[in-house]
PAKOL-83156 format. One record per atom (N, C-alpha, C): residue in three letters; chain; atom name; z, y, x. Coordinates in steps of 0.2 Angstrom, whole numbers, plus 5000, padded with zeros to 4 digits. Last residue first. Layout:
N
PT  ALA  A  CA  Z  Y  X .
...
//
This chain:
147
PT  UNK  A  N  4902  5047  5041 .
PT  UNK  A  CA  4899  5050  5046 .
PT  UNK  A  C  4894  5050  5047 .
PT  UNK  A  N  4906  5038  5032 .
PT  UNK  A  CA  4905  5043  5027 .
PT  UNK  A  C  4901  5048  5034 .
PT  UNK  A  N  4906  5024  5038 .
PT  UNK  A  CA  4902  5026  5034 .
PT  UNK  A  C  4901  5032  5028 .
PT  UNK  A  N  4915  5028  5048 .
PT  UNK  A  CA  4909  5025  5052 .
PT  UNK  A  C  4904  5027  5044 .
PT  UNK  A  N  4928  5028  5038 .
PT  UNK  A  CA  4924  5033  5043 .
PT  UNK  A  C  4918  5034  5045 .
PT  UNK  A  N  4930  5018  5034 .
PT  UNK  A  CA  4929  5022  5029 .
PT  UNK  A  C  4925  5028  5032 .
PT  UNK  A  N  4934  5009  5047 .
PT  UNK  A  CA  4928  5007  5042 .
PT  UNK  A  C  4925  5014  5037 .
PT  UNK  A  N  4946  5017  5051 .
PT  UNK  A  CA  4941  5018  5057 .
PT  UNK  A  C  4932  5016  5051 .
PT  UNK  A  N  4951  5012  5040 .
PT  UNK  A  CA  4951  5019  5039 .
PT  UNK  A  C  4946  5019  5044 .
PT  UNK  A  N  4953  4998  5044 .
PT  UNK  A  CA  4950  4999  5036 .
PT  UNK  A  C  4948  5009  5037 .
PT  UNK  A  N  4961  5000  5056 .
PT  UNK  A  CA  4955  4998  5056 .
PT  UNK  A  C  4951  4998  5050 .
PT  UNK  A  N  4972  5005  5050 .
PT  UNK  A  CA  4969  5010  5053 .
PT  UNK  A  C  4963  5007  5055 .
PT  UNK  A  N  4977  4994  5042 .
PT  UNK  A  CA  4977  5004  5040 .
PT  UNK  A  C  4971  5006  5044 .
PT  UNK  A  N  4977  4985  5051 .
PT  UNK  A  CA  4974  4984  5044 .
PT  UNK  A  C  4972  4990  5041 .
PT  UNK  A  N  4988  4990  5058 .
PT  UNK  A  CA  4983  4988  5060 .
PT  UNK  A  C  4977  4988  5055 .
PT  UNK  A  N  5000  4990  5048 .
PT  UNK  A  CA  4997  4998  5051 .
PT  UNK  A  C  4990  4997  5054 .
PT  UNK  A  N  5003  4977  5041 .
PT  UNK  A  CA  4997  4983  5040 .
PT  UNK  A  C  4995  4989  5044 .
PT  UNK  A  N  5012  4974  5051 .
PT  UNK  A  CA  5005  4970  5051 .
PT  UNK  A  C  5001  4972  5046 .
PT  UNK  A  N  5021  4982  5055 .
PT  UNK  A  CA  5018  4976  5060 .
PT  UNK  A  C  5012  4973  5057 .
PT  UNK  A  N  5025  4989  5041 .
PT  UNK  A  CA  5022  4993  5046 .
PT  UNK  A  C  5018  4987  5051 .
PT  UNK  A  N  5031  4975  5037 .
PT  UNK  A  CA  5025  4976  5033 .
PT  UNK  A  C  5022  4982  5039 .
PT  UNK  A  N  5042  4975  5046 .
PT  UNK  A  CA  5036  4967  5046 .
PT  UNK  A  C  5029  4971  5042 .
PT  UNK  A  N  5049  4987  5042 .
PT  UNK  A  CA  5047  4984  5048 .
PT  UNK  A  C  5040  4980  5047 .
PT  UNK  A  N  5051  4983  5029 .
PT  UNK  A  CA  5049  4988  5033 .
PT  UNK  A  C  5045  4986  5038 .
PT  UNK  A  N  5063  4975  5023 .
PT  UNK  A  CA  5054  4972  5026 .
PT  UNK  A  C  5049  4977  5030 .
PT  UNK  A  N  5075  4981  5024 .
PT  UNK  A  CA  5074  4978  5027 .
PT  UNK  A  C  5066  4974  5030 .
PT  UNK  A  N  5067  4993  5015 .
PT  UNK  A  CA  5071  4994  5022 .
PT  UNK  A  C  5070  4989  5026 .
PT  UNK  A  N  5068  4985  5003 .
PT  UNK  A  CA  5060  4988  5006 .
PT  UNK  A  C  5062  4992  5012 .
PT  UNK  A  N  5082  4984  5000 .
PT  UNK  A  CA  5078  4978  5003 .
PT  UNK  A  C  5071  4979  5007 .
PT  UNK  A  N  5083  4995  4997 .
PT  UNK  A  CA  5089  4994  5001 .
PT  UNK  A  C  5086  4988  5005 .
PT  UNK  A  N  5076  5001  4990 .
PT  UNK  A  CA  5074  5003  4994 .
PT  UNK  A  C  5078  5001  5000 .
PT  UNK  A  N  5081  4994  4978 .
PT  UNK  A  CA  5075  4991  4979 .
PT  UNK  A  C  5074  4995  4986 .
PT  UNK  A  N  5093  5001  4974 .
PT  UNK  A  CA  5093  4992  4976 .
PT  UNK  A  C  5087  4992  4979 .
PT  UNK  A  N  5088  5012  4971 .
PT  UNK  A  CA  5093  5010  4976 .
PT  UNK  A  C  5093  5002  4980 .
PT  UNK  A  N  5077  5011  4960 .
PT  UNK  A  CA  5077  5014  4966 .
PT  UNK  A  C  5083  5013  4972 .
PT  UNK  A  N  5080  5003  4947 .
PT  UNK  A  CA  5084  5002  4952 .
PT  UNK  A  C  5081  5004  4960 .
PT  UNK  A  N  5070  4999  4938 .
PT  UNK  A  CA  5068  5003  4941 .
PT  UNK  A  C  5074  5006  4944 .
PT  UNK  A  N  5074  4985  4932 .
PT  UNK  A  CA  5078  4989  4928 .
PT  UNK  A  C  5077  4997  4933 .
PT  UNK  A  N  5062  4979  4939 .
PT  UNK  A  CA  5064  4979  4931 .
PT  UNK  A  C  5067  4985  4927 .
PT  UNK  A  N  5066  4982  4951 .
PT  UNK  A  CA  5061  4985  4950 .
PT  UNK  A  C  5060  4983  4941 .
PT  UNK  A  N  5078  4974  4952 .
PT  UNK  A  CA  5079  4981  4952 .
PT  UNK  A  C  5073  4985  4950 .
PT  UNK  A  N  5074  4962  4949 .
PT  UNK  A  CA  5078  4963  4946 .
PT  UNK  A  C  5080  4972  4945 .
PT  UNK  A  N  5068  4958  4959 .
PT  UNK  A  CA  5064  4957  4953 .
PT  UNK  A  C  5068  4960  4949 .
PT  UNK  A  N  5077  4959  4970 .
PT  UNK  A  CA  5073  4963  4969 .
PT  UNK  A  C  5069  4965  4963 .
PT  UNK  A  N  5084  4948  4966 .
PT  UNK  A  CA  5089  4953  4967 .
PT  UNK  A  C  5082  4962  4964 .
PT  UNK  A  N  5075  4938  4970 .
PT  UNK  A  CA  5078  4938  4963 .
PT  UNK  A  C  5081  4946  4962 .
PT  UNK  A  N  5075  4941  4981 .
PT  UNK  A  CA  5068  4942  4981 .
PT  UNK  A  C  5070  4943  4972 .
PT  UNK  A  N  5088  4937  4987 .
PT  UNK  A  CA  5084  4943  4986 .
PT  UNK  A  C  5081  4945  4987 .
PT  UNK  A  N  5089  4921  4983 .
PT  UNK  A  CA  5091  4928  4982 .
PT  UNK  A  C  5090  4935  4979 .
PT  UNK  A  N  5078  4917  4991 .
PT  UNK  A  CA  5078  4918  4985 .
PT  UNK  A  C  5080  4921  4982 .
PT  UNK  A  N  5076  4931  5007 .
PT  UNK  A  CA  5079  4924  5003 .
PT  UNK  A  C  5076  4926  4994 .
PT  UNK  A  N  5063  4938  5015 .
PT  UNK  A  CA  5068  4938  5009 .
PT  UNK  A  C  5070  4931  5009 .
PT  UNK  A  N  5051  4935  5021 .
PT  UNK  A  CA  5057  4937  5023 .
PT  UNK  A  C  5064  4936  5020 .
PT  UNK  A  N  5042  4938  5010 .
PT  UNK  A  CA  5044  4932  5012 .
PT  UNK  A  C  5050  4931  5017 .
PT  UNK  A  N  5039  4951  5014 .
PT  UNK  A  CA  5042  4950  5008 .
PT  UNK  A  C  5045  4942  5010 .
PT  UNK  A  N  5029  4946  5024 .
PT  UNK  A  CA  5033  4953  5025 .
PT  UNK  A  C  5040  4952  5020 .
PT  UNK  A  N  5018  4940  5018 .
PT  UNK  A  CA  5021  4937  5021 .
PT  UNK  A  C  5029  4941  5024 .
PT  UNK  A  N  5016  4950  5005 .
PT  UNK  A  CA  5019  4944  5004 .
PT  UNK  A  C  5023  4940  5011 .
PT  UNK  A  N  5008  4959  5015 .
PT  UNK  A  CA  5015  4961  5013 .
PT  UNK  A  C  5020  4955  5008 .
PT  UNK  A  N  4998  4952  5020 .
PT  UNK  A  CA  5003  4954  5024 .
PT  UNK  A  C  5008  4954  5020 .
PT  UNK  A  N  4991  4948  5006 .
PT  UNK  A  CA  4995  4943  5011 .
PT  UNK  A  C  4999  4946  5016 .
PT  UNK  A  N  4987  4963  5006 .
PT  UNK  A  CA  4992  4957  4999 .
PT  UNK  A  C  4996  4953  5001 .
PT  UNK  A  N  4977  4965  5016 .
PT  UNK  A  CA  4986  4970  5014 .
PT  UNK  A  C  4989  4967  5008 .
PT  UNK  A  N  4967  4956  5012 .
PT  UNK  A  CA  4971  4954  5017 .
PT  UNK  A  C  4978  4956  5018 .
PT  UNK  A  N  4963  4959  4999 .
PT  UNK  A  CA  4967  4952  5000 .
PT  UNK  A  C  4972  4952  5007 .
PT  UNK  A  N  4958  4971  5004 .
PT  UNK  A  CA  4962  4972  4999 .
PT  UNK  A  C  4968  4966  5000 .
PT  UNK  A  N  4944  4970  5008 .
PT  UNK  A  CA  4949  4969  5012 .
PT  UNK  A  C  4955  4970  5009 .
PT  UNK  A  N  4933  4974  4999 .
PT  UNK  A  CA  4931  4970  5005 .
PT  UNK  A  C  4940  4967  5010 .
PT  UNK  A  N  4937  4985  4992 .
PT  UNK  A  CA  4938  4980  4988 .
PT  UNK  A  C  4936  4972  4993 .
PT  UNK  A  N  4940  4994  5002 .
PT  UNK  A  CA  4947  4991  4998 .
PT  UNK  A  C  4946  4984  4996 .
PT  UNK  A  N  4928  4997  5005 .
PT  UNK  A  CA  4934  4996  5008 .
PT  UNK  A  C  4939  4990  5007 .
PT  UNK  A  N  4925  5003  4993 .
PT  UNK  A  CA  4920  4998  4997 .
PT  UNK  A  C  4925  4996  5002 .
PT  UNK  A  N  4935  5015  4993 .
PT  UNK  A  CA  4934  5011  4986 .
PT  UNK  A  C  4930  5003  4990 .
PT  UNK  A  N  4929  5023  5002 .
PT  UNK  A  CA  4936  5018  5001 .
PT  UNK  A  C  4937  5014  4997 .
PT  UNK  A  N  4917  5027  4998 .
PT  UNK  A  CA  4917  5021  5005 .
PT  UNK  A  C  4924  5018  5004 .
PT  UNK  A  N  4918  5034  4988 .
PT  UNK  A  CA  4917  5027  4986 .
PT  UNK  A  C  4915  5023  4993 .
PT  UNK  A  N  4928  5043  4993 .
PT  UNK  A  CA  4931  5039  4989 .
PT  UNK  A  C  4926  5033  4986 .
PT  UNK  A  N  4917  5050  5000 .
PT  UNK  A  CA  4925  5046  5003 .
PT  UNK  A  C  4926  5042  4998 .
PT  UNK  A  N  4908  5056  4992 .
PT  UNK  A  CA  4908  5050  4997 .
PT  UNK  A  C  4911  5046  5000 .
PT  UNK  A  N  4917  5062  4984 .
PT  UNK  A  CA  4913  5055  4980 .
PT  UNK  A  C  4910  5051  4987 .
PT  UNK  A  N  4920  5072  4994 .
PT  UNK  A  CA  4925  5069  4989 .
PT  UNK  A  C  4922  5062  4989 .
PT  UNK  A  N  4906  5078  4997 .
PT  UNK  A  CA  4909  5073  5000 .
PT  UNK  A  C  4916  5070  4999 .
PT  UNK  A  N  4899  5087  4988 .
PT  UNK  A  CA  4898  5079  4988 .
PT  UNK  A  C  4904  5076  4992 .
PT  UNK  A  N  4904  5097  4993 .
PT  UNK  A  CA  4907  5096  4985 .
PT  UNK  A  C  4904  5089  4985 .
PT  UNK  A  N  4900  5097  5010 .
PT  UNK  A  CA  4902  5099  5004 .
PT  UNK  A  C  4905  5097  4998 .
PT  UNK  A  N  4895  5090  5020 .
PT  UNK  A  CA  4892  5089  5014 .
PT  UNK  A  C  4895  5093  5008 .
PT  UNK  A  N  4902  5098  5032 .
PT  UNK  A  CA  4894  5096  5032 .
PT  UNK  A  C  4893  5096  5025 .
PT  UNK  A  N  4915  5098  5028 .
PT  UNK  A  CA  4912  5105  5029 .
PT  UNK  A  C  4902  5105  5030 .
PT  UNK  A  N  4917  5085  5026 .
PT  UNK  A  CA  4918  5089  5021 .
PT  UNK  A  C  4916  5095  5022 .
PT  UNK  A  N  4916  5080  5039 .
PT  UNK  A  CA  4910  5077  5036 .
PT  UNK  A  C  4912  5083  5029 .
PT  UNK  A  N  4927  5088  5045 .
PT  UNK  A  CA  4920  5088  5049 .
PT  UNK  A  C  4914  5085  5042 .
PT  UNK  A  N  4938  5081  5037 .
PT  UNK  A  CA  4936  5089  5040 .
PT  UNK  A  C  4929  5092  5041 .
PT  UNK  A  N  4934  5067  5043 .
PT  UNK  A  CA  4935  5067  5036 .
PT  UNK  A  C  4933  5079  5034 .
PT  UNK  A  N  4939  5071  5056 .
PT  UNK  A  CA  4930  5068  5055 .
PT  UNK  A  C  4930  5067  5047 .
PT  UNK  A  N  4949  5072  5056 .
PT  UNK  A  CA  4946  5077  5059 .
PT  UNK  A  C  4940  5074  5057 .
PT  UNK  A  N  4961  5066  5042 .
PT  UNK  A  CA  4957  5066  5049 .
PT  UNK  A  C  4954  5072  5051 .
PT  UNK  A  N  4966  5065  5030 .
PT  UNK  A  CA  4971  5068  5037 .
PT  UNK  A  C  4968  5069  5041 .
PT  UNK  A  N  4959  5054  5023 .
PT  UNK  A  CA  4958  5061  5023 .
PT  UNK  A  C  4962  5067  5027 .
PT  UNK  A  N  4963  5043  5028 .
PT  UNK  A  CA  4957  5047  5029 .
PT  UNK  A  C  4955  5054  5030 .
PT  UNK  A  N  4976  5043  5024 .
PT  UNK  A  CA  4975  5042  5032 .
PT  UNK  A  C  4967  5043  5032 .
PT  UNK  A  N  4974  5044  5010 .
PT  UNK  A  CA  4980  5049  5014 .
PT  UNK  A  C  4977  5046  5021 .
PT  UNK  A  N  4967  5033  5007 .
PT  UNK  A  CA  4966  5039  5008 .
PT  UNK  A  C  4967  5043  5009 .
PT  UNK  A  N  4975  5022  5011 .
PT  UNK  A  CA  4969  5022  5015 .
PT  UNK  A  C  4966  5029  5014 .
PT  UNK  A  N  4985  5022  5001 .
PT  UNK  A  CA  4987  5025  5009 .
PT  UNK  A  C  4979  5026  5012 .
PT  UNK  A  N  4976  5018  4990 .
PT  UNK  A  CA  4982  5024  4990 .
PT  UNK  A  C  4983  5028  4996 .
PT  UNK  A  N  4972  5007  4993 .
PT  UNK  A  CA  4967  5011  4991 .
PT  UNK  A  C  4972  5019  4993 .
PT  UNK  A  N  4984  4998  4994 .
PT  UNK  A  CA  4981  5000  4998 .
PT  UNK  A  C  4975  5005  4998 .
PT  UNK  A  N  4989  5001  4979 .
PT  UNK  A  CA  4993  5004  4986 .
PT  UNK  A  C  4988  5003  4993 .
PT  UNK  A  N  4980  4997  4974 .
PT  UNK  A  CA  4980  5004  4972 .
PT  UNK  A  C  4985  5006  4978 .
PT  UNK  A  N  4983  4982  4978 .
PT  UNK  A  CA  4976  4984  4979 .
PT  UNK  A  C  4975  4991  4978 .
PT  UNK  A  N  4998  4979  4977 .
PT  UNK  A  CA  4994  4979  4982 .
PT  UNK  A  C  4988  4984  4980 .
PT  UNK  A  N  5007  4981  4965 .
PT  UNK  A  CA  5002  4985  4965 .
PT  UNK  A  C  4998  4985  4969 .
PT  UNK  A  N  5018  4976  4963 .
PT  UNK  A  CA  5020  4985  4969 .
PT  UNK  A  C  5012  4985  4967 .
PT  UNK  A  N  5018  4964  4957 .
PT  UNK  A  CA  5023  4967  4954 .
PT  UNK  A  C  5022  4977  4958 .
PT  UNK  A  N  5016  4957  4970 .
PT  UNK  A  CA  5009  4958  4962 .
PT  UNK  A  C  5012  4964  4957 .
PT  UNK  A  N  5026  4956  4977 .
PT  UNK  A  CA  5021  4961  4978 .
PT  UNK  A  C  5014  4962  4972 .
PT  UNK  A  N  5035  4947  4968 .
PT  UNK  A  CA  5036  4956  4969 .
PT  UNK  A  C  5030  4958  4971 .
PT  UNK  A  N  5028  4937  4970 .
PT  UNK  A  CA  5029  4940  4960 .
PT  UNK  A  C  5031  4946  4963 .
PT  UNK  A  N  5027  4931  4981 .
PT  UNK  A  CA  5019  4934  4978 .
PT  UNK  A  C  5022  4939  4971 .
PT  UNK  A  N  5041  4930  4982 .
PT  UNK  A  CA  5036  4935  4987 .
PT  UNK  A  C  5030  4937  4983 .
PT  UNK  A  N  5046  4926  4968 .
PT  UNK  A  CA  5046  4925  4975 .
PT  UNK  A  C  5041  4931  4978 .
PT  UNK  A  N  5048  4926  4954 .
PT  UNK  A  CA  5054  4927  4955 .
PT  UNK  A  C  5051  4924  4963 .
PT  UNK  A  N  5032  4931  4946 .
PT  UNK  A  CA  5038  4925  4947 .
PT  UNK  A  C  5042  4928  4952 .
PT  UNK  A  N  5031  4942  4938 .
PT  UNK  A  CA  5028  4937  4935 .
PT  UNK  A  C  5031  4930  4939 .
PT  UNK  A  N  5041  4956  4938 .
PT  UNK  A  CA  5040  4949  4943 .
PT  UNK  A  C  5034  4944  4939 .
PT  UNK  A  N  5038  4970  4930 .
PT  UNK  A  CA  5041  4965  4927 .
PT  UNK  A  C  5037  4958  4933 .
PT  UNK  A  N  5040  4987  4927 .
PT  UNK  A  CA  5036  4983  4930 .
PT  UNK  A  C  5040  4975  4930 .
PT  UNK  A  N  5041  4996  4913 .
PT  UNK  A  CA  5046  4993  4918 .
PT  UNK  A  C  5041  4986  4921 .
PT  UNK  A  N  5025  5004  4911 .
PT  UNK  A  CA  5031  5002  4910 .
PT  UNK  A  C  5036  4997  4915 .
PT  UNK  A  N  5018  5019  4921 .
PT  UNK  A  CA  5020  5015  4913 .
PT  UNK  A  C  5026  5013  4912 .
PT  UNK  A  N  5024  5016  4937 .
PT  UNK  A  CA  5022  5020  4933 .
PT  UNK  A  C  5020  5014  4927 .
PT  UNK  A  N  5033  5010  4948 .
PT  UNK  A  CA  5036  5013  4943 .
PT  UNK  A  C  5032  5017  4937 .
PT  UNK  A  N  5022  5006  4957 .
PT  UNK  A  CA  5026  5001  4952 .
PT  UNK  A  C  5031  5004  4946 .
PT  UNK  A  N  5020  5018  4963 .
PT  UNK  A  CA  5016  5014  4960 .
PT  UNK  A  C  5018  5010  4954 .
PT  UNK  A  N  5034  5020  4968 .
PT  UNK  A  CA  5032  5024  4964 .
PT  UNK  A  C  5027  5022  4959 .
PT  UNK  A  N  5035  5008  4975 .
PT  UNK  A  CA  5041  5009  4971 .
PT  UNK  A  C  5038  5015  4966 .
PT  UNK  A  N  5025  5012  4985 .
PT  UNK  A  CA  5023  5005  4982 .
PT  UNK  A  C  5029  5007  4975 .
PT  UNK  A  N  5029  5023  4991 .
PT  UNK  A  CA  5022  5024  4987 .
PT  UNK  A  C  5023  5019  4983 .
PT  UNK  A  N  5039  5019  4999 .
PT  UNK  A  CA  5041  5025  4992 .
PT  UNK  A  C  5034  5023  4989 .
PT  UNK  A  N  5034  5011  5006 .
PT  UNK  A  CA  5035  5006  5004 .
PT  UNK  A  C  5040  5011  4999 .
PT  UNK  A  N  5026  5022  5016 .
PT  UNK  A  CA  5022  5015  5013 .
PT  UNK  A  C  5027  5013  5006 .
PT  UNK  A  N  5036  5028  5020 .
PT  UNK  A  CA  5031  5033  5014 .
PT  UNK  A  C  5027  5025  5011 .
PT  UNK  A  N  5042  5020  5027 .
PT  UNK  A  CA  5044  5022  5023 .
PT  UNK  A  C  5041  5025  5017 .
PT  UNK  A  N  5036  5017  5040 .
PT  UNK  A  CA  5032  5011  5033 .
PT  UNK  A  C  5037  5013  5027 .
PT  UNK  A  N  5040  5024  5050 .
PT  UNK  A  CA  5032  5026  5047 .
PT  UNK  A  C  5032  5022  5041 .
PT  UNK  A  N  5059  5024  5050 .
PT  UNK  A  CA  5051  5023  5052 .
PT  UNK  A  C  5046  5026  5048 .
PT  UNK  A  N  5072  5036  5049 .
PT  UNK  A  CA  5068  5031  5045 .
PT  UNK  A  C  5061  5030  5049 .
//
């Protein structure tokens, strides 16, 4: 399995929290509205920060403050670029037929973990190609500003 795997469990877990997550329309934009874009990016953004050596460095400098440092450079982050990992992963999704974008709306309804990770397999890929850059330039951003 690739790296856009953890990406695209996070989204299916996201979406699985409350209640049965429901398409608002049956195409690319209704599923990804449906996974949570903006907590899904805010989500990875701080697992790839806080991994770091300069995330390490700033938390042994500032201490018990630098949680709330992190998280409100992520937070400023997110909310400046957020749109952009929405259209990725629509464009990504987009991939899909009618079909089986219907197929998907259908499994994240009935939270059909199988079906859905059967298709978020297939977009993998395209979603990895066009946010990991987004990832890691948004994280290179969270950085510059907590350092």
């Amino acid at each position: 399995m690739h790296r856009a795997n953890p990406l695209l469990a996070a989204a299916l877990a996201l979406a699985g929290c409350g209640s049965a997550p429901k398409c608002a329309t049956v195409d690319a934009q209704g599923v990804v509205g449906t996974l949570g874009p903006k907590e899904q990016f805010r989500s990875m953004l701080k697992v790839v920060t806080e991994r770091t050596q300069t995330a390490a460095m700033v938390s042994r400098r500032d201490g018990a403050s630098a949680p709330e440092a992190l998280a409100g450079a992520i937070n400023a982050v997110v909310e400046r670029r957020h749109r952009e990992w929405e259209q990725n992963l629509v464009i990504a999704w987009g991939t899909l037929s009618s079909d089986e974008l219907a197929q998907v709306c259908t499994a994240l309804g009935q939270r059909d973990q199988a079906t859905y990770m059967k298709f978020a397999e297939r977009v993998g890929a395209e979603v990895q190609k066009r946010n990991e850059p987004l990832l890691k330039s948004a994280g290179a951003e969270v950085l510059s500003v907590i350092f």
